[in-house]
Phi, psi and omega in degrees: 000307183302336194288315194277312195268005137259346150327270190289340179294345202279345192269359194271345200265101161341161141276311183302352186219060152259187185299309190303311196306307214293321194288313188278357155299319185276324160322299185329296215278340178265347159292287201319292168325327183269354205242300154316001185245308194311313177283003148282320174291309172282320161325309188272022172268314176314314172298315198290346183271340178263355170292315177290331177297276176350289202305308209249009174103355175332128180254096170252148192256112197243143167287130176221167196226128193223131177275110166244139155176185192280162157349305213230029183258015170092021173300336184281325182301302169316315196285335188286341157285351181268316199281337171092004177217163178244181206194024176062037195260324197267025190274308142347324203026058183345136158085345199293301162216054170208176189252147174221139189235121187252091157292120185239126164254095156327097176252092180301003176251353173299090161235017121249143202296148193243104172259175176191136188249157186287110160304133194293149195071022182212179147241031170248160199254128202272193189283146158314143163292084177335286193252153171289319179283355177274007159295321197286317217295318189297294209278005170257332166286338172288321170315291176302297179338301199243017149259336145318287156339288205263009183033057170233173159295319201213128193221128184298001197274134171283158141247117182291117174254157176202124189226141188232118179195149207266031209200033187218156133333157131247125210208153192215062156277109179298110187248109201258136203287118159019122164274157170217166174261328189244129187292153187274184186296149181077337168259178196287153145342282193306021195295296154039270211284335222257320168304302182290329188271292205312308182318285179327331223253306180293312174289304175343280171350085206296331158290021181232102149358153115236095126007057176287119203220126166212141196260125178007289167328337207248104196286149152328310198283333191239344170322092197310335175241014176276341163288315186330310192279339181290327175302316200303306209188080198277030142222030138082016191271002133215083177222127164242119185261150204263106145272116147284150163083005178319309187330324208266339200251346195299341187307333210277342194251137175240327177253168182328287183350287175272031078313349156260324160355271184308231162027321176260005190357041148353143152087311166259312188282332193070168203310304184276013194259155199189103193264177158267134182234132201229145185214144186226165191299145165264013183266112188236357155339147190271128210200142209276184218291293210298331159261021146294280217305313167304347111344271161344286189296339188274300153352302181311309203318295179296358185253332182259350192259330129355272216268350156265351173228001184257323157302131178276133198075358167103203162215175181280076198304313206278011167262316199257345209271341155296006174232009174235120177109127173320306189309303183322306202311326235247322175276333171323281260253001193274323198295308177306302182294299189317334184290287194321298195297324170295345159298287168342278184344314184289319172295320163282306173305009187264324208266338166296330181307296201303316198285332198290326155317302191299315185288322169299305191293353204256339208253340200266008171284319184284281188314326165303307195270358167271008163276291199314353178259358185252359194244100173287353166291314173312294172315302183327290184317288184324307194276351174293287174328297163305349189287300188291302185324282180319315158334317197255332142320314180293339180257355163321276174349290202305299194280015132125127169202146185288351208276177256311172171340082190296344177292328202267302177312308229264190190219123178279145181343278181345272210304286208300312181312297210296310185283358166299330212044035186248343181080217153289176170310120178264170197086354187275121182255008194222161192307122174220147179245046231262137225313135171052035165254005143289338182298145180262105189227128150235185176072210166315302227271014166271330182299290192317332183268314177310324163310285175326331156274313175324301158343297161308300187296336156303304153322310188286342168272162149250168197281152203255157167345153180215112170301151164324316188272323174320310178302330189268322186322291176307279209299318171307292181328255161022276187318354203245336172279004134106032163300154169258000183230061188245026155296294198328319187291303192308342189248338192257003187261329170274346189279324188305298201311293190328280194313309193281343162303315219247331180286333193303274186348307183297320212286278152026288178300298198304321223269334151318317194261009136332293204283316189309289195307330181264012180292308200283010186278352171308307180313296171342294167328302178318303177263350137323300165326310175293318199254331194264143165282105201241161185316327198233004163335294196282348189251341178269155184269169181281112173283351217296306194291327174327016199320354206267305191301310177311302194316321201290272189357295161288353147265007159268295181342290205287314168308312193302301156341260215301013186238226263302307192278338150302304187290311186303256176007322262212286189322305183286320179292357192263343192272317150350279195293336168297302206258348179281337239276110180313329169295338191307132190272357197292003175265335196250083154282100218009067185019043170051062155325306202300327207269030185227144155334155172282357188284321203291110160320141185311189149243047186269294174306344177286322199263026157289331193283134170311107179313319173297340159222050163214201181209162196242127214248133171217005178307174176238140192244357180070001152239168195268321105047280217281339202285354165247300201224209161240111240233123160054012148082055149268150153261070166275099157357120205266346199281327184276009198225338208327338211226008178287142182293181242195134173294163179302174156071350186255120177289179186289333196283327162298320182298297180316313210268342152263039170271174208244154184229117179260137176238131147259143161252157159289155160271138194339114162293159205296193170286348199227036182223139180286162173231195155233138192294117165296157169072037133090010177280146195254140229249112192260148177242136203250022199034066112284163150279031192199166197325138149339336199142183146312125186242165187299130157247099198293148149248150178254105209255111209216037174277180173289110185303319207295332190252088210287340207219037171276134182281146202282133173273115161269121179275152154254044180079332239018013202293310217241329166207062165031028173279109178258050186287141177275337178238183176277194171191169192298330197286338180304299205286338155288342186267330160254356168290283197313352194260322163322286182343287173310324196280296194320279212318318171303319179262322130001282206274352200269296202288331208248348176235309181282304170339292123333348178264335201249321158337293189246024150261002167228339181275348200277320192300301200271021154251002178232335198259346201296303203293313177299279172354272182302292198320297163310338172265327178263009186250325150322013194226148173301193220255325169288339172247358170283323148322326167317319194261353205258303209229123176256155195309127187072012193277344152258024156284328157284293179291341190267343143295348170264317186299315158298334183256350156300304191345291213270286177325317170294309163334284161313294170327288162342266173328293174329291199294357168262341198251013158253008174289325164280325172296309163349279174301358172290309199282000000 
């Protein structure tokens, strides 16, 4: 019985309802719900993370979906089937030229759509919208606003919609403006060129989908925008491509055959690529939201009752019929993007940690220096430290250092004339070439080769040409005042004019390509300072954000520099006028004994002779004839007369000392050829290339024995004033006196005044004076004009609106970052 009576009772038992099935059914259903809320929770923890990205400029690889295509390929008809209504977007011609990034939320209790657009510059969301048709209107008056503003045709900043409606996705599609080929009337040309580089731009990303809309009419084989998108992304691994507009092309296919042709676009997409073919109501009539949906799924309907009973044999459902029809796309692309964010999540909460850290230190950076503008003490300390830091660089620097990169830094000879803008040496007609000026050198050891070309370049001049009447002015003048020295007075009075011509300029030079080199040690200083651990490292705040303070700072520097290379100039010009002097002794140093035979009388006995009795003939006469007098307004050869009476009134001893001598000399050796030293000075070697100095000039003497007190004739070479007189003259022998002269006075003022003088007027001061300089000029003022460099008239009412929206940023970043630490866990 129990047996019979479980028997019927077990046949009385529904089979289909048993307690177990029910039970995994109501699991089923309730995992499903819990699992539909999570992928709600993470959809809007996404929007709220691309809203905040939007407002404040976040660069988050947020997974998005970017709408691309041409103008008239149906992108606008698509997002109004994504969104379940239509606004009137393409009367507008919605995206043409703004981004419009369309948050779509799936609400079931929303059953008429709620948009709201993100206010610009914010991340708050303005009121819902009444009517649908005030969208159109919102996204072209926003449009116009900030291209006006910004006088462009096209602008890359979006506009945020957020549409809540119970008869939508939740979906993120970025609807990006139209390609077009020709800008319309009134806009530039180039609108084009300028639509296509924003897409690209926009497409770039590598976390971002794209949504390739191209319309049915249109072949592969001719697709004006399909290389565009292969630049975007040339195998197509995250492009989902669109034919739009199917409807129009199914008349054209009658057999299988050519509808999966067509359908596999074999050949252009290549095998894994698998587009969508989507065809939408042509009714653009005014209709309410709910048969526009109908409308839809009936299209999907005609679109599928076609290619299976109206094509003869169909098509190949089961490859292509998941990819035909709005619905497919549509649930693809809801499936896809949820996939992209659960990938994502772990990568984005890690770069939200990094940013909300990045963003805290960025805020407690902002409240230090809004304290700090109000504790001028605080400032004081700081900027002092930092003063001294830099001080102490510069002299890092000076006494030789590697510290940054001299291939990056340092200036070869070339670079340092041209960007000085001072050039070459002046008075140097000749190359010079001087040791490491190819080398890229700051700091000292560029000061010590600018010393050192000075040297060269000093050197390399002689004393220049002296015409005949300059020499009878001076010498006569001399003569008239009845000297007892006056060749002499005559040569050191043209050597002296010379030296102050032609050397001031150089001294000058130096002390300019001087002031560059240390000029540029500010920069320098600077970035020794950044990258290096320096004395006050550890006691200074960050000065960085100060621009009022850097500017005084680097405009102290540089006064301090341009007050050194003045007072040098000042220095070097007193040693000029010194060794230039007329009291100066450096032309007559035994009135240059030395440098004559040992036989040759000084020219101390020519200038014993009574200035009154002779007169000195210095024209040049084209004969040799000329050198004392004109004897009876005869032209007699003097060499045939030696024994000849003497004009009246001139004693013998004037006759001796201008009678003529043949003598040969060598000629002045060049600059690069050795020598021996004159004036009994002993011969310094200076590493340069170009002369030494003043040289011995030896002679070879064949005079008239007869004449014991003949003054020795010397040629110059022609080196030095081009004179080829075959004997001397009084104008030879002044004219080579004075080049004695210059070479002493030249090597005088190189050795014995400047070198040093330019040592310790410009590196001593900027390794013990620099740091007292600068600390006096910006730190010596009371405290409202030392504020000055700190706090410009509004500048904190600027930082402390910057310091609200880190605030405000931190804020959003937070939140964002608790609420995907619970989907994490979730997932």
């Amino acid at each position: 019985m129990a047996t019979n009576t479980t028997t019927n009772s077990s046949s009385l038992t529904t089979p289909t309802k048993t307690p177990s099935s029910m039970s995994r059914k109501h699991h089923q259903h309730h995992s499903d719900a819990s699992s539909l809320a999570a992928k709600s929770r993470r959809f809007e923890a996404y929007n709220r993370l691309q809203a905040a990205a939007v407002a404040f400029g976040e660069k988050l690889p947020i997974p998005e979906i970017v709408a691309i295509g041409g103008q008239s390929d149906g992108k606008s008809s698509l997002l109004e089937a994504l969104l379940g209504f239509r606004f009137n977007v393409r009367e507008v011609e919605m995206g043409t030229r703004r981004p419009l990034i369309l948050q779509m939320v799936h609400d079931p209790t929303a059953l008429d759509p709620r948009c709201r657009f993100q206010e610009e510059d914010s991340d708050e969301y303005g009121s819902p919208l009444v009517l649908a048709s005030a969208i159109a209107d919102i996204i072209k008056s926003r449009t116009d606003a900030l291209l006006k503003k910004t006088k462009t045709a096209v602008s890359p900043k979006p506009i945020v919609m957020r549409a809540e409606y119970a008869h939508c996705p939740n979906l993120t599609v970025i609807d990006t403006p139209g390609f077009v080929l020709k800008a319309k009337k009134g806009e530039p040309e180039n609108t084009p060129e300028e639509i296509l580089s924003m897409v690209k731009s926009l497409a770039s990303p590598p976390h971002r989908m794209l949504l390739f809309l191209q319309q049915s009419s249109v072949e592969w084989c001719s697709s004006l925008w399909l290389d565009a998108i292969r630049e975007i992304d040339p195998t197509f691994r995250r492009t989902v491509i669109v034919v739009s507009k199917f409807d129009n092309r199914l008349k054209e296919f009658s057999d299988r055959w050519e509808v999966d042709r067509y359908l596999s676009a074999s050949g252009y997409l290549g095998d894994g690529t698998r587009p969508f073919f989507v065809a939408l109501p042509k009714d653009r009539g005014n209709i309410s939201n709910d048969e526009f949906r109908r409308q839809i799924s009936q299209v999907d309907s005609e679109v599928l009752h076609h290619l299976r009973d109206v094509v003869k044999g169909g098509f190949d459902e089961e490859k292509f019929n998941s990819h035909i029809g709005f619905t497919r796309l549509r649930d693809y692309l809801e499936s896809e993007l949820q996939k992209k964010y659960k990938e994502a999540a772990p990568a984005t909460l890690a770069l939200l940690e990094q940013r909300c850290t990045e963003v805290t230190a960025d805020l407690a950076r902002m409240n230090s220096k809004i304290q700090a503008t109000s504790d001028v003490a605080h400032l004081r300390k700081f900027a002092m430290l930092y003063t001294a830091s830099i001080s102490n660089h510069v002299g890092a620097l000076i006494d030789g250092a590697a510290d940054p990169c001299p291939e990056q830094w340092g200036k070869t000879t070339t670079e340092e004339q041209s960007q000085s803008g001072i050039g070459a040496w002046p008075g140097v007609i000749t190359d010079m070439n001087p040791p490491n000026s190819t080398l890229r050198l700051y700091g000292g050891a560029a000061f010590e080769r600018v010393i050192h070309e000075f040297r060269c370049a000093a050197y390399s001049i002689e004393c220049p040409p002296v015409s005949r009447e300059k020499v009878a002015n001076i010498l006569l003048a001399h003569a008239g005042r009845g000297g007892a020295r006056g060749i002499t007075e005559a040569a050191a009075e043209i050597a002296r004019s010379a030296a102050r011509s032609w050397l001031a300029p150089l001294l000058d030079t130096a002390c300019d390509r001087l002031a560059f080199v240390l000029g540029n040690l500010f920069d320098l200083a600077l970035e020794r300072n950044r990258s290096n651990d320096s004395e006050y490292a550890s006691k200074t705040a960050n000065m960085d954000g100060y621009v009022g303070f850097h500017a005084a700072l680097r405009c102290a520097f540089s006064r301090f520099i341009k007050d050194l290379s003045k007072q040098c100039k000042q220095l070097i010009r007193h040693h000029l006028d010194s060794v230039t002097s007329p009291y100066s002794q450096v032309c007559y140093v035994n009135d240059f004994q030395t440098c004559y035979a040992p036989n040759a009388p000084p020219f101390k006995k020519l200038n014993q002779v009574a200035t009154s009795s002779f007169f000195l003939e210095l024209s040049d006469m084209g004969s040799a004839s000329h050198d004392v007098v004109m004897r009876d307004q005869e032209n007699i050869p003097p060499e045939k007369h030696h024994a000849q009476e003497t004009t009246p009134g001139k004693n013998s001893e004037a006759r001796e000392a201008l009678h003529e001598s043949n003598i040969t000399v060598p000629e002045t050796p060049s600059p690069d050829q050795p020598g021996n030293p004159i004036h009994g000075l002993a011969k310094k070697e200076h590493g340069i290339c170009n002369d030494n100095g003043p040289r011995k000039r030896a002679s070879r003497m064949t005079g008239n024995s007869k004449n014991s007190d003949q003054i020795i004739r010397m040629q110059n070479g022609g080196l030095l004033f081009g004179n080829q007189e075959k004997s001397g003259s009084a104008y030879s022998e002044i004219c080579f006196s004075a080049a004695q002269h210059f070479a002493r006075i030249r090597e005088v003022l190189v050795e014995r005044g400047v070198t040093s003088t330019l040592n310790s007027g410009f590196l001593t001061p900027c390794r013990d004076r620099l740091v007292v300089a600068l600390g006096l000029d910006l730190f010596a003022l009371n405290d409202e004009k030392f504020m000055d460099m700190f706090v410009a008239p509004g500048a904190i009412q600027v930082l402390q609106t910057e310091r609200e929206s880190l605030q405000k940023r931190q804020k959003i970043l937070q939140s964002c970052l608790n609420e995907f630490k619970t989907l994490t866990r979730e997932l």
